[in-house]
C-alpha positions in Angstrom: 124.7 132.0 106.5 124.9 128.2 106.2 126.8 127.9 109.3 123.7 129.4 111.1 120.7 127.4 110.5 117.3 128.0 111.8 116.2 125.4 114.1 112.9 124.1 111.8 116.0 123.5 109.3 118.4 121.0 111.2 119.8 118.4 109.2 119.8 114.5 109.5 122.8 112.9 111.0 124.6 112.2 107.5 123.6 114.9 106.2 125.7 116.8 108.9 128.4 115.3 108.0 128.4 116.2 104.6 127.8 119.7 105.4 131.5 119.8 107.7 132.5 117.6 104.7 131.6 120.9 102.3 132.9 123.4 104.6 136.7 122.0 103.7 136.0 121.2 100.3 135.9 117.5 100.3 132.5 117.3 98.4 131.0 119.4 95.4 128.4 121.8 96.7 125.8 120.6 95.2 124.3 117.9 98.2 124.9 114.4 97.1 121.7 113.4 98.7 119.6 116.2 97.1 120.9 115.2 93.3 120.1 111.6 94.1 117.3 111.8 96.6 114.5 110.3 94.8 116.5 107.2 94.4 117.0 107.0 98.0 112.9 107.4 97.9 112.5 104.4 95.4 115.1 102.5 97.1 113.5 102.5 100.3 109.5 102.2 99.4 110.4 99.3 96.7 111.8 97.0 99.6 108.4 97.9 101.2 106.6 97.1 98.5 108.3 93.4 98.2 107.7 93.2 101.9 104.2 93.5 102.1 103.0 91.5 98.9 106.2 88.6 100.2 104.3 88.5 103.8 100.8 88.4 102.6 101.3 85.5 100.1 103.9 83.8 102.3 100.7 84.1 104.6 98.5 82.4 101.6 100.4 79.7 101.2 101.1 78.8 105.2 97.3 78.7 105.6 96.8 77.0 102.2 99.1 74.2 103.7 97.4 73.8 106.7 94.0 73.9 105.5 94.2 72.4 102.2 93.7 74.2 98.3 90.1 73.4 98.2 90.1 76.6 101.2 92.1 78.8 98.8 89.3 81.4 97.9 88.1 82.1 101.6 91.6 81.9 102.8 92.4 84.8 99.7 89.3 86.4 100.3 90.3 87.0 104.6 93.7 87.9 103.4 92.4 90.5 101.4 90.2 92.1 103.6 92.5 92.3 106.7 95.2 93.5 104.2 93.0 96.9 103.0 91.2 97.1 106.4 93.8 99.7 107.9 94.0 101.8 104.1 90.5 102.8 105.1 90.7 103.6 108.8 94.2 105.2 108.4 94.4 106.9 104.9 93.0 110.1 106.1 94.9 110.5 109.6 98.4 109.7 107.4 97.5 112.5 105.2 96.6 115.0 108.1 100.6 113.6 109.4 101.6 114.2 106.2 100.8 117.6 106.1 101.6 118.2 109.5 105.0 116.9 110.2 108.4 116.2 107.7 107.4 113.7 105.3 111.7 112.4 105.8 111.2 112.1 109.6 108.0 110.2 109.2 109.4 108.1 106.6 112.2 107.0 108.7 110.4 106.3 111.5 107.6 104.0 110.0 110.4 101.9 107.7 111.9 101.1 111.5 108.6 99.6 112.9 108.1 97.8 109.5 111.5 95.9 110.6 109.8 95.1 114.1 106.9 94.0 112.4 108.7 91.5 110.1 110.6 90.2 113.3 107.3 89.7 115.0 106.6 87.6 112.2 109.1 84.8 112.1 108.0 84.1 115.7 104.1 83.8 114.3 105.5 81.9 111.3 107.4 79.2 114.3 104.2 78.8 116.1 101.7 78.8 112.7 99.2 80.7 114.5 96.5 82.0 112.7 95.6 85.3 114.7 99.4 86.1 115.1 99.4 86.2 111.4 96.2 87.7 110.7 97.3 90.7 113.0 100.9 90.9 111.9 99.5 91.3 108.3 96.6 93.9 109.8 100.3 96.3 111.5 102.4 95.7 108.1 99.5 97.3 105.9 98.7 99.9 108.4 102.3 100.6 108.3 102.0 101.2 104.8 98.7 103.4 105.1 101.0 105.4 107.0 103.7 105.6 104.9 101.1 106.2 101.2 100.9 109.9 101.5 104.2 111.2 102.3 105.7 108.5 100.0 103.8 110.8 97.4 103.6 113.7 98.3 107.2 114.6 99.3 107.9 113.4 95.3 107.1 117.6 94.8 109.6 118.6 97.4 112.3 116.5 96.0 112.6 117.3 92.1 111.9 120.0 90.0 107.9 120.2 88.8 109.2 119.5 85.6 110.3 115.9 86.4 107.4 114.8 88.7 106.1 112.8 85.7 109.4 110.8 84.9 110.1 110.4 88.9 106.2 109.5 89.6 107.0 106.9 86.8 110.2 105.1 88.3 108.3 105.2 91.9 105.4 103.2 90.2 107.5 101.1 88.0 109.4 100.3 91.2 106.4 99.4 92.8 105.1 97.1 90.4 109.0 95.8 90.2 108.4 95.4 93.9 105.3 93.4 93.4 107.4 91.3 91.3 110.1 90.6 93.4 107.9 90.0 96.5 105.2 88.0 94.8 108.4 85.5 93.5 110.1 85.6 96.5 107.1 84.0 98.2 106.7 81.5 95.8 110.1 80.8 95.6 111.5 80.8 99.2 108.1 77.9 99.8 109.4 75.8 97.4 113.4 75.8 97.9 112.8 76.3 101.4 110.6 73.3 102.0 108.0 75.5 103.5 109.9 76.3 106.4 107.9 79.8 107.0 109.6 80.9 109.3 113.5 80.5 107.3 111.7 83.0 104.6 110.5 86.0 107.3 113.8 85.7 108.4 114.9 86.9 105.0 111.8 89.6 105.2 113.4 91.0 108.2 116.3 91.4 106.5 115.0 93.3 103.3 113.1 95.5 106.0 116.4 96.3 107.6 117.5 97.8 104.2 115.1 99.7 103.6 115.3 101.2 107.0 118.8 102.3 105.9 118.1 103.9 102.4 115.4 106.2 103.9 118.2 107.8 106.5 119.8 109.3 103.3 117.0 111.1 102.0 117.2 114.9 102.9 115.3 116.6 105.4 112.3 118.5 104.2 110.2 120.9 105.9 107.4 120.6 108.0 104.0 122.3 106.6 103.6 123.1 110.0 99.4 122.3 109.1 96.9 122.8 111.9 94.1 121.0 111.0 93.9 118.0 113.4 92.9 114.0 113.0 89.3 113.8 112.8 88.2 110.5 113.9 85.4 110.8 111.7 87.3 110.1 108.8 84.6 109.8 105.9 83.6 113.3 106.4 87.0 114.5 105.9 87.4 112.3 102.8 84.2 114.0 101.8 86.1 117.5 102.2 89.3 116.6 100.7 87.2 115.5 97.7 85.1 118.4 97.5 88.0 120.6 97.8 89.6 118.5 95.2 86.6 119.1 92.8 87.0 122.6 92.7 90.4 121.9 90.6 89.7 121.3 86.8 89.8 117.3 86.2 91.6 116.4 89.7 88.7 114.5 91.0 88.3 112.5 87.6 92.1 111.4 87.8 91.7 110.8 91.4 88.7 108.3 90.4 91.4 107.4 87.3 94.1 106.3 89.8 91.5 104.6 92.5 90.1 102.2 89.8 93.8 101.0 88.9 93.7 99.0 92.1 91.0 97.7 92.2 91.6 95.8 88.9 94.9 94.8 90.7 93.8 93.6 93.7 91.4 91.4 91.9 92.9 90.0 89.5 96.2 89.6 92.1 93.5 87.1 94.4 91.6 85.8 91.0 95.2 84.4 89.2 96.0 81.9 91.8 91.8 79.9 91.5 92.1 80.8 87.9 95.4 78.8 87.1 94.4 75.7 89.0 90.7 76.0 87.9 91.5 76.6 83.9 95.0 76.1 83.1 95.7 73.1 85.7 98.7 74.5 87.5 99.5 74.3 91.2 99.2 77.4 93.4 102.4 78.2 93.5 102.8 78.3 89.6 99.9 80.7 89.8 101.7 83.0 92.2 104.2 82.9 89.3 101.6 83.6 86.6 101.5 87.6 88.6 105.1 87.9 87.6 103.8 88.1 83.7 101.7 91.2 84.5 104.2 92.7 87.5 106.7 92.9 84.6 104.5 94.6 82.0 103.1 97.1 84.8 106.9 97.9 85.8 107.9 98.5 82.0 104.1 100.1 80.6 105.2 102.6 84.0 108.5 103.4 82.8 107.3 104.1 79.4 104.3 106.0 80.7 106.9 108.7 82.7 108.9 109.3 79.4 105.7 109.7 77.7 104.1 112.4 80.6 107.3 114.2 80.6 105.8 117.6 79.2 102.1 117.0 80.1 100.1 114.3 82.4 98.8 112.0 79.1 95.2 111.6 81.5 93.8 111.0 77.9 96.3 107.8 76.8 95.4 106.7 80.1 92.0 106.8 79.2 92.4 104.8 76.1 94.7 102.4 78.2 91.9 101.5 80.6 89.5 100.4 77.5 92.5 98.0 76.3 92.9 96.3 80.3 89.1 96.2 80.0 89.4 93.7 77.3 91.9 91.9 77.8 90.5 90.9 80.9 87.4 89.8 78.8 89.6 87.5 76.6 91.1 86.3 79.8 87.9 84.3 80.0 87.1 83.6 76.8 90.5 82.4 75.7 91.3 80.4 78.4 92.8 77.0 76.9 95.0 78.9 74.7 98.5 79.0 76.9 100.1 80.9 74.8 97.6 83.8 74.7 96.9 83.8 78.4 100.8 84.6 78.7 100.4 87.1 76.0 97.5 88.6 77.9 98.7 88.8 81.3 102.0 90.6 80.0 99.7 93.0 77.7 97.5 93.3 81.0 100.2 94.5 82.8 102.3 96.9 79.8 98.7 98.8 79.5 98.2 99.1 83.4 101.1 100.8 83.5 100.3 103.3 80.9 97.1 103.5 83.0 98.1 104.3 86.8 100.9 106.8 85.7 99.2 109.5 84.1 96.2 109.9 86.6 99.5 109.7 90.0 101.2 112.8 87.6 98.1 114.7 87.6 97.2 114.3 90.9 100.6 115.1 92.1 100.8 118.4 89.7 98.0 120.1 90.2 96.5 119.0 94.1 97.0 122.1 95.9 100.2 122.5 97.5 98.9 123.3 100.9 96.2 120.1 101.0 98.5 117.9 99.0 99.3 115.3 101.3 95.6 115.0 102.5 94.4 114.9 99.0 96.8 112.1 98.0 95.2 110.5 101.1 91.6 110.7 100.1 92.9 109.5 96.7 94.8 106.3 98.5 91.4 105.8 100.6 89.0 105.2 97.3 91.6 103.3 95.7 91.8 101.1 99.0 87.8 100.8 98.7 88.1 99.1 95.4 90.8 96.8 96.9 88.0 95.9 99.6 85.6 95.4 96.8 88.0 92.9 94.9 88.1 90.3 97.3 84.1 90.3 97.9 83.4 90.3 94.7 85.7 87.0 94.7 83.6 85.4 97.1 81.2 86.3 95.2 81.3 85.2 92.2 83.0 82.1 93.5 81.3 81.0 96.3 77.8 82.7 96.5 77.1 82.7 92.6 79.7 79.3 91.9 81.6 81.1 89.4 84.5 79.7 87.8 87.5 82.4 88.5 87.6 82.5 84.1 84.3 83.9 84.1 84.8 86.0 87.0 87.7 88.1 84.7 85.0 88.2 82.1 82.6 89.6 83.9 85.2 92.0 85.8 86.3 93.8 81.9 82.5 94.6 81.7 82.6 96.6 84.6 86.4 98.0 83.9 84.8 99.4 80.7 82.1 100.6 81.9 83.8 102.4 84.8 86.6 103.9 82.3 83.9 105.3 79.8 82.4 107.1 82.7 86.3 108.3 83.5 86.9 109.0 79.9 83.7 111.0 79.6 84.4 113.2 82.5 88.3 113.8 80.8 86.9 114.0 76.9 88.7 117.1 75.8 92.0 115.3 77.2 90.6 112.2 75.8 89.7 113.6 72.5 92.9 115.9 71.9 95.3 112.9 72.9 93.3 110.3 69.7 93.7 113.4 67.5 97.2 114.0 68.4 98.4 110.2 68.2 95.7 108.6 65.3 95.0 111.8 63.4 97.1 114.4 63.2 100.2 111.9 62.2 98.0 111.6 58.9 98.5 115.3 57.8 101.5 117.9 57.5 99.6 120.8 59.8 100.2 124.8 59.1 98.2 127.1 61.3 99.0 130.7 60.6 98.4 133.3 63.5 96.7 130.9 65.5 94.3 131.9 68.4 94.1 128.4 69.4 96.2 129.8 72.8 94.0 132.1 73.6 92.7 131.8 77.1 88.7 133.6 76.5 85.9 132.6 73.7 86.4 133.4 70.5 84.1 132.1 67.4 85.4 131.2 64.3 83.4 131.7 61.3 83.6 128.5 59.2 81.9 128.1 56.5 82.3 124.1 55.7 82.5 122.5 59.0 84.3 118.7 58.7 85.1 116.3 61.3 88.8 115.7 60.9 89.6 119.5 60.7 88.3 119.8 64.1 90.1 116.6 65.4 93.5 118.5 63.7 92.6 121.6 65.9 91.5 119.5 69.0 95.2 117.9 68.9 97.2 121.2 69.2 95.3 122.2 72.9 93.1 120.1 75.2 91.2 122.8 76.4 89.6 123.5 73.5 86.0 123.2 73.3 83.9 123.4 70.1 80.3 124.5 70.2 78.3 123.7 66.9 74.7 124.9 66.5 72.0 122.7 65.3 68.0 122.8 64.3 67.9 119.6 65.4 69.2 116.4 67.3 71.0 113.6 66.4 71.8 110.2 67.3 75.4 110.8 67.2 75.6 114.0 68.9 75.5 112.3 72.4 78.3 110.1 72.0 80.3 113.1 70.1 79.3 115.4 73.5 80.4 112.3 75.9 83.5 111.5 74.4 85.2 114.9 72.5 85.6 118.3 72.7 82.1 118.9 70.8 79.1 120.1 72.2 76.0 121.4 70.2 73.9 124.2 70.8 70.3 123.4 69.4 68.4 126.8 68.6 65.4 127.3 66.1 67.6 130.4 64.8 71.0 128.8 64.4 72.6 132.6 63.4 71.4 135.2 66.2 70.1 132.7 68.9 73.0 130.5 69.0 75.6 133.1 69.2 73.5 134.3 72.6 73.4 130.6 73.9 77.1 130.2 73.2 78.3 133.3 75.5 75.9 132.4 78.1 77.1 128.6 77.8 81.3 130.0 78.5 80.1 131.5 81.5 79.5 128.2 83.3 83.0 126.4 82.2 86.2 128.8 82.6 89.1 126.1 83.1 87.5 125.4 79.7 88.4 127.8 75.9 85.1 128.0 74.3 84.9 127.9 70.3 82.2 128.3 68.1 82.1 126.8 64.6 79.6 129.6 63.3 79.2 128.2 59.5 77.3 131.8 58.2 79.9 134.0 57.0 77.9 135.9 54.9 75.1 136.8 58.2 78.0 138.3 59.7 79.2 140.5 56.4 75.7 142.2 56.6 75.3 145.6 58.3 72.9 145.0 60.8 75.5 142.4 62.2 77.8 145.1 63.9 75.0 146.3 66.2 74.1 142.2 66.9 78.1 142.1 68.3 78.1 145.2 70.4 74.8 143.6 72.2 76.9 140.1 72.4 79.6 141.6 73.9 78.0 143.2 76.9 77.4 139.4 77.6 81.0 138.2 77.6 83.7 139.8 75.6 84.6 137.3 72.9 87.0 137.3 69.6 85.5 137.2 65.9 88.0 135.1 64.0 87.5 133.9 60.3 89.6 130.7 59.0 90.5 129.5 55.5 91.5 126.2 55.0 93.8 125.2 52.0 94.1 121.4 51.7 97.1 119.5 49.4 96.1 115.6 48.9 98.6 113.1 48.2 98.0 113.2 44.6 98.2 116.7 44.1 101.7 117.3 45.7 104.7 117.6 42.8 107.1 116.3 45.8 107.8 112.3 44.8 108.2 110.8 47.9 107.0 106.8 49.3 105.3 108.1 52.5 103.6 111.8 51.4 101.1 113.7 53.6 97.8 115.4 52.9 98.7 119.0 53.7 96.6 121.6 55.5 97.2 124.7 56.3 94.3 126.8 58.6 95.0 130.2 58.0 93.3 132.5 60.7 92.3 136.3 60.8 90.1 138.7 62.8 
C-alpha cells in the first residue's frame, strides 16, 4: 500500500508533502513532480551550465586585466587546462557514484557545494589572487564531473524510452542556452560593472542558489544498489567501460560521435576571443560576444535535432552534420574579412553542432546497457573531456609554438573535423547511407514495395537481374540495417569508397554464381546486429535443376531466404496524372 513504503523508497521532503496532500484529495494523482520532472532536471543543470562557462571567462578577463591582451592565449590556454583537468581524474569515479547511489540525492547534494564554491569565489575575486582562482575554477569543474553522469543517466529513469530523444534535446539545447547566458553574462557584468569582479560572483552565487532549489523538486529515484567499487586506476576502467560498450552494435562509434562534439567546442570557444582581435579587430570582450552567434544556433540546431530523433536516434544526419561544421570552420579562415559571412558562419556553426551532439547523446542513452549506464556515460564524458584537453594545446600550438594566426588555426582545425567524422561516418555507414537515401533520394520517387522481406531479421538473397544504384539507395532508406552484398570478378576503384561509406559490400569470386553464394553465408556469420542481402543478378542459374541440390548444401551453412523481385518503374512522362510536381514511380514487387 502507498501508506507503507519500503525504506529504499522514502520520499524527499516535498514530495512528502504532496503525498499527505493526495491522501485528502487536494492534488490529482498523478505526482506533479513526476509529470514535470525533467524540467526540474533542465532547470537545475542549465543554471550550472551558465555558472561554470560565467566563472571561467569572468576568470579570463580578470587575468586579462591584470596582465594585459597581448597574454590572452596563455592565460586561455591555463584556463583551459585547469578547467578539463578534474573531467579526467573524476569522470570514471562519478559514474561508479552514479551507478551506486540515487542519481536525485547526488544531484542535490553537489548543486549545494556548487553554491559554496561560487561564495569562495567573490572572496578570491576581492583579493585578485591568482591561485585562489585557479583552484576555485579546478572545485567548480570537478563539481560538474561529478554531476555529468547522473545528469544523463537518470534522463531514462525520468521519461518514457519513447521521449529520451526530445528530452536529451531540451537538456542539450539548454546547455548550449546555458553557454549563452553564461558566456554574456561575463561579458556583460565586466563592462556595466566596471570590472568590479567581485560585484559579478556575487550574482554567480546567487544563480547557484537557484539551482540548488530546482534540483529539491525532482523525484527520488532508486539506487542501483551497484557493487563495483572506485578504482583509482581509472584508465583501465575507461578501458572496460569501452570494451563493454563495443560489444553493443554502433555504441562505441556514437560515443567517439558525441566525444568529438567537444572538442570542436572547446576550441573554437578559446580560438574566438584571439580570432576577433587578430582578424576582425574587435576587443575581447566583443569576442566573448561573437560565442553568443554559435551558443544560439547550437541551442536551436538541438531543439530541432530532438523533434527530428523522436522515433529513431538520426546517428546518420549527425554524420552528415559533422561534414558541414567541418567546413564551415574551413571558411572561417578563408573568409575572414567578410563580416557578414563570419556572422553567417558562426550561427551555421552552431545550428549544425546541434544537429551533431544530439543524435550520438540519444543513442548513447537508448541503447548503453541499463545496468552499466551511468559508468558508460562516464567513459563517454572522459573522451570527450580528452578532446577538450587537446583544444587548448593545440591553441598554444598553433599560436605560440608554430605562430599561427587564430584564422588559420580554424582552417586547419575543419581538416582534422573532416577527417575525424569520415572515420565516424564510416564506422555508422548503413545509418549513414539509409539516412542520404531517406532524405536526398527517396523524396524523388513515389515507393511501392509489395510483401516486403526488408524486416526480416536473417539473410535472405534476392535474385536481381539488373542491379542499379538508386534502387538500392530506395531499399537502403526503408531499414538501416540492411546490408547489400554484390559479387564481382574484379575490383574497382569505386568499390572502396561505396564499402566505406553505404550499406554495399562486394564479394569478389572467380565464379560469381556458386562461389559467391558460399562466401556470402560465411560472410553473415561474422555480423548479426547486421541483415545481410545479396543482389544475385543470375536468375536463370537458379531456374536450372542442378540448383536445388546447390541450396540444400547452402543451407547447412546458414539458413537463408530465396526471394525474387520485379521492379516496375513510371517516369514523369509516362504518368496520364497532370500534375506541376509528379514523381517517378516504383513499385518492387517481391516473391519467394
Amino acid at each position: 500500500m502507498a501508506l507503507f513504503k519500503k525504506k529504499n523508497e522514502k520520499r524527499g521532503f516535498f514530495q512528502t508533502i504532496e503525498d499527505t496532500l493526495h491522501r485528502f484529495g487536494f492534488l490529482k494523482k498523478e505526482s506533479f513532480y513526476e509529470r514535470h520532472a525533467i524540467q526540474f532536471l533542465n532547470i537545475s543543470q542549465f543554471l550550472g551550465v551558465v555558472n561554470d562557462n560565467f566563472f571561467k571567462y569572468l576568470i579570463v578577463f580578470l587575468f586579462i586585466d591584470l596582465k594585459g591582451i597581448e597574454a590572452s592565449p596563455i592565460i586561455l590556454t591555463w584556463v583551459g587546462i585547469v578547467y578539463v583537468l578534474p573531467f579526467l581524474l573524476f569522470s570514471s569515479g562519478a559514474g561508479v557514484l552514479a551507478d551506486k547511489f540515487s542519481k536525485q540525492r547526488m544531484i542535490i547534494f553537489l548543486k549545494f557545494t556548487e553554491v559554496i564554491i561560487m561564495a569562495l569565489g567573490v572572496i578570491a575575486f576581492l583579493f585578485k589572487s591568482d591561485w585562489a582562482s585557479y583552484t576555485l575554477l579546478f572545485l567548480l569543474s570537478m563539481q560538474s564531473a561529478f554531476f555529468g553522469p547522473p545528469k544523463y543517466s537518470i534522463i531514462p529513469e525520468l521519461v518514457k524510452p519513447e521521449h529520451i530523444p526530445k528530452a536529451n534535446g531540451l537538456i542539450t539545447s539548454f546547455t548550449y542556452f546555458g553557454i549563452i547566458v553564461g558566456t554574456f553574462l561575463a561579458s556583460f557584468l565586466t563592462q556595466i560593472t566596471n570590472k568590479n569582479f567581485p560585484l559579478s560572483a556575487g550574482i554567480g552565487t546567487l544563480l547557484a542558489a537557484l539551482g540548488f532549489i530546482a534540483s529539491v523538486f525532482i523525484p527520488r529515484t532508486l539506487s542501483k544498489h551497484s557493487k563495483k567499487r572506485i578504482n583509482p586506476f581509472f584508465f583501465y576502467e575507461i578501458y572496460k567501460n569501452l570494451a563493454f560498450a563495443s560489444k553493443t552494435p554502433y555504441l562505441l562509434a556514437a560515443i567517439f560521435g558525441s566525444a568529438s562534439f567537444l572538442f570542436i567546442g572547446a576550441y573554437f570557444q578559446l580560438n574566438v576571443i584571439p580570432f576577433a582581435v587578430q582578424s576582425m579587430g574587435y576587443t575581447e570582450v566583443a569576442g566573448g560576444y561573437l560565442f553568443l552567434l554559435t551558443a544560439v544556433g547550437i541551442a536551436i540546431g538541438a531543439l530541432l535535432a530532438g523533434k527530428l530523433c523522436e522515433q529513431r536516434a538520426e546517428v546518420g544526419m549527425a554524420c552528415l552534420a559533422g561534414m558541414i561544421v567541418s567546413a564551415v570552420l574551413f571558411l572561417l579562415g578563408v573568409f575572414y574579412a567578410f563580416p557578414t559571412f563570419i556572422f553567417i558562419s558562426l550561427f551555421a556553426l552552431g545550428l549544425f553542432g546541434g544537429l551533431y551532439i544530439v543524435p550520438f547523446d540519444s543513442y548513447i542513452q537508448r541503447y548503453a546497457p541499463h545496468q552499466r549506464r551511468g559508468q558508460i556515460v562516464a567513459a563517454a564524458n572522459f573522451l570527450s573531456f580528452c578532446g577538450v584537453l587537446v583544444a587548448p594545446i593545440l591553441l598554444y600550438l598553433f599560436s605560440e609554438t608554430m605562430e599561427l594566426n587564430a584564422a588559420t588555426g580554424f582552417m586547419i582545425t575543419g581538416i582534422i573535423i573532416f577527417l575525424l567524422v569520415l572515420a565516424i561516418a564510416s564506422r555508422l555507414s548503413g545509418y549513414f547511407f539509409n539516412y542520404v537515401a531517406r532524405v536526398f533520394v527517396k523524396p524523388l520517387y513515389k515507393v511501392t514495395i509489395k510483401d516486403s522481406p526488408l524486416e526480416q531479421e536473417r539473410p535472405f538473397v534476392l535474385v536481381w537481374e539488373k542491379i542499379k544504384g538508386v534502387h538500392i539507395a530506395l531499399l537502403a532508406a526503408f531499414n538501416a540495417e540492411l546490408h547489400f552484398y554484390i559479387p564481382r570478378t574484379k575490383k574497382r576503384y569505386i568499390d572502396s569508397f561505396l564499402r566505406l561509406f553505404s550499406s554495399i559490400d562486394f564479394i569478389y569470386v572467380k565464379d560469381p554464381q556458386e562461389a559467391a553464394l558460399k562466401t556470402f553465408l560465411k560472410k553473415t556469420k561474422k555480423k548479426g546486429h547486421q541483415i545481410p542481402c545479396l543482389l544475385f543478378p543470375f536468375p536463370e542459374f537458379l531456374e536450372e535443376k542442378s540448383s536445388n541440390k546447390l541450396i540444400k548444401e547452402l543451407k547447412k551453412i546458414k539458413d537463408f531466404d530465396l526471394v525474387f523481385v520485379h521492379i516496375n518503374k513510371v517516369t514523369r512522362k509516362e504518368q496520364i496524372e497532370r500534375k506541376h510536381f509528379k514523381r517517378a514511380r516504383v513499385t518492387f514487387t517481391f516473391s519467394k
